[in-house]
N, CA, C and O atoms as a printed pandas DataFrame, in Angstrom:
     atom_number atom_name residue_name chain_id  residue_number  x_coord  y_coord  z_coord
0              1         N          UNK        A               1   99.787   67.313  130.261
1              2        CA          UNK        A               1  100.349   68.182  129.262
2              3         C          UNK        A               1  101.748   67.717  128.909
3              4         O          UNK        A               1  102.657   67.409  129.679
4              5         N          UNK        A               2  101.730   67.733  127.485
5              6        CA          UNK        A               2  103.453   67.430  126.963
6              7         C          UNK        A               2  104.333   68.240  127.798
7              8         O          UNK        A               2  104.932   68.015  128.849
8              9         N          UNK        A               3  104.216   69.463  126.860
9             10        CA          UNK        A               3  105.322   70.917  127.429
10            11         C          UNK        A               3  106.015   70.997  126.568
11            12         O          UNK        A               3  106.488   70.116  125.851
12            13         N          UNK        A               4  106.222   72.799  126.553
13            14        CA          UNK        A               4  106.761   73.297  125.246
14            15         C          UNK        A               4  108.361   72.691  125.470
15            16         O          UNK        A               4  108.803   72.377  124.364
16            17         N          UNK        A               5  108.937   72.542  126.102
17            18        CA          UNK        A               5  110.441   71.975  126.616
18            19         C          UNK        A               5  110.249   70.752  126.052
19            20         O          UNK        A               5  111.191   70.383  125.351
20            21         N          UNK        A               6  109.095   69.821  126.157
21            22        CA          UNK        A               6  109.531   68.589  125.214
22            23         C          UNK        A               6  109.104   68.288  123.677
23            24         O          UNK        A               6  109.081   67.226  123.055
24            25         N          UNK        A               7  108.781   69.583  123.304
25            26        CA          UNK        A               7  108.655   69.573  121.578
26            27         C          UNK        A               7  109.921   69.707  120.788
27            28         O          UNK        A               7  110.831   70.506  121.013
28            29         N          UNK        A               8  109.860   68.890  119.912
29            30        CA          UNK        A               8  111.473   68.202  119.095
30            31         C          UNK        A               8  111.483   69.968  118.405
31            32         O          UNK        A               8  110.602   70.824  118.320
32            33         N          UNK        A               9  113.200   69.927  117.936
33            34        CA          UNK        A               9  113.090   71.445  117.707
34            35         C          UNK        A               9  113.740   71.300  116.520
35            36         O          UNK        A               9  114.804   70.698  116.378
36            37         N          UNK        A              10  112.835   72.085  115.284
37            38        CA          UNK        A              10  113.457   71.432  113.946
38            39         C          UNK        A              10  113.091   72.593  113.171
39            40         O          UNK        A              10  112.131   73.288  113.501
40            41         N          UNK        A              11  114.060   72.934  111.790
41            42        CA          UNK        A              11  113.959   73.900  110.813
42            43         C          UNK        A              11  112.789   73.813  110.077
43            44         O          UNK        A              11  112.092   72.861  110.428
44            45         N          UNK        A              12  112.448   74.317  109.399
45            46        CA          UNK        A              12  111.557   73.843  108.529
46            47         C          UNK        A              12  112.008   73.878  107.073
47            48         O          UNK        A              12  112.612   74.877  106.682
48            49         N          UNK        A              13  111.753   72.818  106.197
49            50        CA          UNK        A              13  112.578   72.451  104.955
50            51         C          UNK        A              13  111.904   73.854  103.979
51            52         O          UNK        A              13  110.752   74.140  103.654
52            53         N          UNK        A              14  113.304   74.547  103.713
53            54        CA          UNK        A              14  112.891   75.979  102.629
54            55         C          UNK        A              14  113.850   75.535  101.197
55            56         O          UNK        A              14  114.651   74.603  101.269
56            57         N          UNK        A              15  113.710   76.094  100.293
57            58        CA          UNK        A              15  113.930   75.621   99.057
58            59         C          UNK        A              15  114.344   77.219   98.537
59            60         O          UNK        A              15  113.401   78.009   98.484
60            61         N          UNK        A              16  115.051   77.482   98.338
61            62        CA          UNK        A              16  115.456   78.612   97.915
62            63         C          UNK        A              16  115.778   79.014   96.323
63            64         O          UNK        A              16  116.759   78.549   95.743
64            65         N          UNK        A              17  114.770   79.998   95.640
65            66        CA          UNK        A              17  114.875   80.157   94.274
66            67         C          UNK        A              17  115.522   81.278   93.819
67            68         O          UNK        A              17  114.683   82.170   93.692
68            69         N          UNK        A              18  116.749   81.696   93.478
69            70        CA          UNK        A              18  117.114   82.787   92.718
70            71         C          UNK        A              18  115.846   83.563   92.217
71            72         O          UNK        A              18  114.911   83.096   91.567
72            73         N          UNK        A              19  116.007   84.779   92.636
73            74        CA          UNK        A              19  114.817   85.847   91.721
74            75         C          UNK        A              19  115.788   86.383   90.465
75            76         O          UNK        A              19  117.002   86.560   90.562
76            77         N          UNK        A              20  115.023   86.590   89.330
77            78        CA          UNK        A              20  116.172   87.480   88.375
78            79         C          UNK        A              20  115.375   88.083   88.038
79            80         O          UNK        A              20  114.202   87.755   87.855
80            81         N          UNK        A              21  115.888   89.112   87.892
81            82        CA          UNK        A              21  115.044   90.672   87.624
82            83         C          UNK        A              21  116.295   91.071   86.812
83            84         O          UNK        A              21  117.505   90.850   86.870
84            85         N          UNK        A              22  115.068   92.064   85.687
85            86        CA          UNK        A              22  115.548   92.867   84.678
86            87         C          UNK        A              22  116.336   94.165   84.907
87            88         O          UNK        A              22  116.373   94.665   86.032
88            89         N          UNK        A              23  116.838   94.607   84.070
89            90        CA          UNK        A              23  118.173   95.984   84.348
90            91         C          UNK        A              23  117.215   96.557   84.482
91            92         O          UNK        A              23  117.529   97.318   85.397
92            93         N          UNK        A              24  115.981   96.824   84.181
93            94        CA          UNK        A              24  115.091   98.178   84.391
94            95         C          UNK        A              24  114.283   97.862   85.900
95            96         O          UNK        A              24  113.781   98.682   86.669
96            97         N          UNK        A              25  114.337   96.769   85.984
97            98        CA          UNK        A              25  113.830   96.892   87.276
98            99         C          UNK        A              25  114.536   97.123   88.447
99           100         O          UNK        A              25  114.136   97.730   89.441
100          101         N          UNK        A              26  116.047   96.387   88.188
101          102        CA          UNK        A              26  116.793   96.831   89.260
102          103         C          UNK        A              26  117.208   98.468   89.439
103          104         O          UNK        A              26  117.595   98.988   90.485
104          105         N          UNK        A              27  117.066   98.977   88.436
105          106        CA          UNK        A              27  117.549  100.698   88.101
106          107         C          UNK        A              27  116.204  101.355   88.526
107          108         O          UNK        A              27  116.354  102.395   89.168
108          109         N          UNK        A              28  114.998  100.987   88.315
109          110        CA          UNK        A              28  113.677  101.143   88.851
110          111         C          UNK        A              28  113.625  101.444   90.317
111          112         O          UNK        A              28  113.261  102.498   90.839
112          113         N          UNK        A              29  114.110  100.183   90.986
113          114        CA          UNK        A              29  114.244  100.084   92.241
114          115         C          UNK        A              29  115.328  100.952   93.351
115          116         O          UNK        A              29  115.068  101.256   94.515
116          117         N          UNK        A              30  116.296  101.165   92.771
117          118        CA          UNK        A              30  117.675  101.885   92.959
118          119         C          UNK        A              30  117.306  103.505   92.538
119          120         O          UNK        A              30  117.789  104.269   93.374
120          121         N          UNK        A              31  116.652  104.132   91.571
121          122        CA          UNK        A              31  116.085  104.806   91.608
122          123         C          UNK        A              31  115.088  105.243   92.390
123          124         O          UNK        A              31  115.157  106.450   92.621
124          125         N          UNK        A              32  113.945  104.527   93.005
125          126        CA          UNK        A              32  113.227  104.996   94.402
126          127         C          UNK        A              32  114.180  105.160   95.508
127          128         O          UNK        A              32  114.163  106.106   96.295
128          129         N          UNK        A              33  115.001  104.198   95.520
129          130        CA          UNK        A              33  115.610  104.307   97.078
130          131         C          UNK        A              33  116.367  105.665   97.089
131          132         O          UNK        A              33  116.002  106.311   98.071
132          133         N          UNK        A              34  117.406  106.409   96.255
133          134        CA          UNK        A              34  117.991  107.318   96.150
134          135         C          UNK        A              34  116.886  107.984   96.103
135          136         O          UNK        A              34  117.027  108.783   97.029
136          137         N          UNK        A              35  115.794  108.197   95.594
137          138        CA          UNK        A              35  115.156  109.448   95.632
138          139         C          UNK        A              35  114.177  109.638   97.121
139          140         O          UNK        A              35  113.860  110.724   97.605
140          141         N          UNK        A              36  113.833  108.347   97.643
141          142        CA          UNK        A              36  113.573  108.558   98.898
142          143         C          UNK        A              36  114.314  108.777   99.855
143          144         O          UNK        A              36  113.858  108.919  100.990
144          145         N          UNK        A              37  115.395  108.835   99.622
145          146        CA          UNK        A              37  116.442  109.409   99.977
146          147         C          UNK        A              37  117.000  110.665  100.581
147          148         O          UNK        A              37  117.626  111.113  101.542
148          149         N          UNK        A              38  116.189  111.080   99.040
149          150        CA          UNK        A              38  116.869  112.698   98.986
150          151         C          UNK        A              38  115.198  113.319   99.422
151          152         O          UNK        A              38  114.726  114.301   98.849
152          153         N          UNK        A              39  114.505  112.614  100.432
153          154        CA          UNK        A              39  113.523  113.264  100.762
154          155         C          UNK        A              39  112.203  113.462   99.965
155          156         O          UNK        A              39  111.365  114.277  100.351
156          157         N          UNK        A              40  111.978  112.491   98.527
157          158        CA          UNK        A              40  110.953  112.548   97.645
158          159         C          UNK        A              40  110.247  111.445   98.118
159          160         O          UNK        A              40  110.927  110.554   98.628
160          161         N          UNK        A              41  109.105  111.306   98.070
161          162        CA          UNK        A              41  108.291  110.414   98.080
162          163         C          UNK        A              41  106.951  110.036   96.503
163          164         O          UNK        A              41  106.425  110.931   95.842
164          165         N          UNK        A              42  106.720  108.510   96.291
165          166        CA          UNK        A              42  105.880  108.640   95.629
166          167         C          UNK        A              42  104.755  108.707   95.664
167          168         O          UNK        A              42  104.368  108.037   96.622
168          169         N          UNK        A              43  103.635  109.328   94.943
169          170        CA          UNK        A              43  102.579  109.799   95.067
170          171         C          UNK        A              43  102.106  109.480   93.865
171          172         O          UNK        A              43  102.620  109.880   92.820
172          173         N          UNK        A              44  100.642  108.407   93.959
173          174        CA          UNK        A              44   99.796  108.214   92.705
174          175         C          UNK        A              44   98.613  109.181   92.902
175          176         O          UNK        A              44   98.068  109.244   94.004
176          177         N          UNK        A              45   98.267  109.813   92.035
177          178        CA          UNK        A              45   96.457  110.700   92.387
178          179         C          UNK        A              45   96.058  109.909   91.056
179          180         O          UNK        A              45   96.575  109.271   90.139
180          181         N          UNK        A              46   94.615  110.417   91.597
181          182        CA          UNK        A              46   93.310  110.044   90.484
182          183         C          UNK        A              46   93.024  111.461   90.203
183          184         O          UNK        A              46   91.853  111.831   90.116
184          185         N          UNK        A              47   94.264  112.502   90.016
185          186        CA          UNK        A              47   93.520  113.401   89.273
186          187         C          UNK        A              47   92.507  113.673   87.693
187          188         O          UNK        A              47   91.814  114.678   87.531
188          189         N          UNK        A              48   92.616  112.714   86.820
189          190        CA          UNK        A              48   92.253  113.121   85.426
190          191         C          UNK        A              48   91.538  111.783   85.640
191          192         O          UNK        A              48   92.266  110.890   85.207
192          193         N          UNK        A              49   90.151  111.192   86.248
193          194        CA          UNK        A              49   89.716  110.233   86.238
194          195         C          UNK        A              49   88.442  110.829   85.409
195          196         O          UNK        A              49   88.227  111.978   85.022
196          197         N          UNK        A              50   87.708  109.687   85.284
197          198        CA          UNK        A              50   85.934  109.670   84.844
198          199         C          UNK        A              50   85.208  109.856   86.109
199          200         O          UNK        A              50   85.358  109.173   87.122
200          201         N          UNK        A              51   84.432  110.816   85.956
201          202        CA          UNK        A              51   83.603  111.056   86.846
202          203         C          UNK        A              51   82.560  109.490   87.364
203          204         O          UNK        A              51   82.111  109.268   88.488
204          205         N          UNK        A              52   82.411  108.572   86.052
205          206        CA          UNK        A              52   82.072  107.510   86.618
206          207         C          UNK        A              52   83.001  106.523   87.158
207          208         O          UNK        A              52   82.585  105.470   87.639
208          209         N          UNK        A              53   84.204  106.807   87.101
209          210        CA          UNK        A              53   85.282  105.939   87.865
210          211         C          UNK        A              53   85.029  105.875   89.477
211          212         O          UNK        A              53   85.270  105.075   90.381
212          213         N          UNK        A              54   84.375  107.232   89.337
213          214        CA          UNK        A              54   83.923  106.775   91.212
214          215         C          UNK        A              54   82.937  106.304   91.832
215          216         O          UNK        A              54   82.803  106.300   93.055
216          217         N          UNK        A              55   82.181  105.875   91.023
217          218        CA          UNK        A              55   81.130  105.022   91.284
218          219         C          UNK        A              55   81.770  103.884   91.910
219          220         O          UNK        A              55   81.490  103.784   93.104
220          221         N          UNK        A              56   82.673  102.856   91.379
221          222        CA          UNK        A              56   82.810  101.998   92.179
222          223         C          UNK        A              56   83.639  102.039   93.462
223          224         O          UNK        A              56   84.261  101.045   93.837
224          225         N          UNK        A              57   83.649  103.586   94.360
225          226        CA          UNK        A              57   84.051  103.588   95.572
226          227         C          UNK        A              57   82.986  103.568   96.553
227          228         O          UNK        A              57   83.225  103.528   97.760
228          229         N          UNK        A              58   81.868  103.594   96.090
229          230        CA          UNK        A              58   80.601  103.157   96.662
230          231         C          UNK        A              58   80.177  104.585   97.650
231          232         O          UNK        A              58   79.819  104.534   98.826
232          233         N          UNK        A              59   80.347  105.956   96.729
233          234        CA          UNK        A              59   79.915  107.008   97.836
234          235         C          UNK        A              59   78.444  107.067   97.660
235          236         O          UNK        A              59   77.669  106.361   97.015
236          237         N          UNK        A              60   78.298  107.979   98.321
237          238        CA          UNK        A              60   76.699  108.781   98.395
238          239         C          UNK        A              60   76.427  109.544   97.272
239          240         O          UNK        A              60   77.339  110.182   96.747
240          241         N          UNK        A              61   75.162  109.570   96.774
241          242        CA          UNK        A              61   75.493  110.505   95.524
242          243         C          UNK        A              61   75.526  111.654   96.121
243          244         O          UNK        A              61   75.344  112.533   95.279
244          245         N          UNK        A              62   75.678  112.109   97.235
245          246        CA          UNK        A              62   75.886  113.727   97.866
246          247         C          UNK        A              62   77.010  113.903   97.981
247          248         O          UNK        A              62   77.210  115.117   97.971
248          249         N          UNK        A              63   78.105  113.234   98.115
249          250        CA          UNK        A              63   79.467  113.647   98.872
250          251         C          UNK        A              63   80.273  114.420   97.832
251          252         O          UNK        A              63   80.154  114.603   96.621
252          253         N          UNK        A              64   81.251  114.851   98.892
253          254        CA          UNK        A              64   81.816  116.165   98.227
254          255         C          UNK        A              64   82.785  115.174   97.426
255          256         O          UNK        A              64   82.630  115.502   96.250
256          257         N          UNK        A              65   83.483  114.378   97.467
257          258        CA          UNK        A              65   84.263  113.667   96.891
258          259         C          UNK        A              65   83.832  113.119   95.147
259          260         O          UNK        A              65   84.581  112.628   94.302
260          261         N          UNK        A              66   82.534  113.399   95.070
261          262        CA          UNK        A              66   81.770  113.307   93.485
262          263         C          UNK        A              66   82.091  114.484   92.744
263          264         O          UNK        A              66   81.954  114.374   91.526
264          265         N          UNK        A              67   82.599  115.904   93.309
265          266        CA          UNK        A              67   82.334  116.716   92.814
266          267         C          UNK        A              67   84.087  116.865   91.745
267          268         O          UNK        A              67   85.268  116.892   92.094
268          269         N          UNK        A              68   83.450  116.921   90.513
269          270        CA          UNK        A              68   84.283  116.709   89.386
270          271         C          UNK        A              68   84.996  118.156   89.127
271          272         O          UNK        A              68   84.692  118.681   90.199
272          273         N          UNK        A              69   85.636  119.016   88.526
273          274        CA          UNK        A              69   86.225  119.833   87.814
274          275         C          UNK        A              69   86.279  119.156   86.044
275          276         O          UNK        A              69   86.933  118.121   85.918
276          277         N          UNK        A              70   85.559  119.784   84.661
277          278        CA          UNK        A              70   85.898  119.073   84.096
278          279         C          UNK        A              70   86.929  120.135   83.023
279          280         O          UNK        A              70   87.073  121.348   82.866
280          281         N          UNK        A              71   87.493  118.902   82.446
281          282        CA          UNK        A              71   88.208  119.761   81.686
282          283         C          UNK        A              71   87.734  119.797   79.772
283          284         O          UNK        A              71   87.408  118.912   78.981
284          285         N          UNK        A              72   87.879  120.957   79.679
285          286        CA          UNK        A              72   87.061  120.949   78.211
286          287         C          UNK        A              72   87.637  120.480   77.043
287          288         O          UNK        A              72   87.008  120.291   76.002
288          289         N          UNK        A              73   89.358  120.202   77.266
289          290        CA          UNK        A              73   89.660  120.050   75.756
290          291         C          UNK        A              73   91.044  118.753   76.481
291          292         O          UNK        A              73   92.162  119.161   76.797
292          293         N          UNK        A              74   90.718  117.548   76.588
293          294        CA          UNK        A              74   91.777  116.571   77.276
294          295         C          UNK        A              74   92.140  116.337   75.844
295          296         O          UNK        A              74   91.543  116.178   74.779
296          297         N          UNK        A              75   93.566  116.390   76.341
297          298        CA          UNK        A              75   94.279  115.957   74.980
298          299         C          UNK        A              75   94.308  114.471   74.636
299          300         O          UNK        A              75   94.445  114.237   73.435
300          301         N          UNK        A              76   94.209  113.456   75.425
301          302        CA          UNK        A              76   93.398  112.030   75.568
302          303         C          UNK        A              76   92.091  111.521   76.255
303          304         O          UNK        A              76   91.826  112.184   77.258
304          305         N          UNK        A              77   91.342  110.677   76.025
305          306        CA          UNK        A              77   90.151  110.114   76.583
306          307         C          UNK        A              77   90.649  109.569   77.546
307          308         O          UNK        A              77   91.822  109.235   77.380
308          309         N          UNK        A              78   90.052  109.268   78.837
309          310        CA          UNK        A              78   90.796  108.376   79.808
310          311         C          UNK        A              78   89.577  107.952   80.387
311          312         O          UNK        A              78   88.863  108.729   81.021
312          313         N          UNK        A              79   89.254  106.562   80.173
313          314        CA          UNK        A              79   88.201  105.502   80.367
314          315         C          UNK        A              79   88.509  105.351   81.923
315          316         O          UNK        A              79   89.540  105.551   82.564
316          317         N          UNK        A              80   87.081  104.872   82.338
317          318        CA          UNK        A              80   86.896  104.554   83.801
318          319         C          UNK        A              80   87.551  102.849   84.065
319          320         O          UNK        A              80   87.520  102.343   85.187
């Protein structure tokens, strides 16, 4: 056996690229942090989905998770 004591000990060559990001993204970003901050967190739901949007989560057609609420008058269409 070599041994880890006689392996040469070397950096590895990194190349470093400036990121530049836009005023809205940095204010984007600076905006979550203060608001997680102040104890908010973000939260996406699939509340206003297509009932066939859940087809591709691959349930049972029994599960309670199919069961829709619909609404009668959406003020937009919202495609699956």
């Amino acid at each position: 056996m070599y041994g880890y004591g006689r392996a040469p000990v070397t950096m590895p060559a990194v190349s470093a690229i400036p990121v530049v990001r836009s005023v809205e993204a940095i204010l984007g970003e600076r905006i979550r942090e203060v608001m997680a901050g102040a104890g908010y967190s973000e939260v996406i739901t699939y509340s206003f989905v297509s009932p066939v949007s859940v087809d591709c989560l691959g349930l049972s057609e029994n599960d309670e998770r199919r069961r829709f609420v619909g609404i009668k008058n959406p003020s937009r269409k919202i495609s699956p």
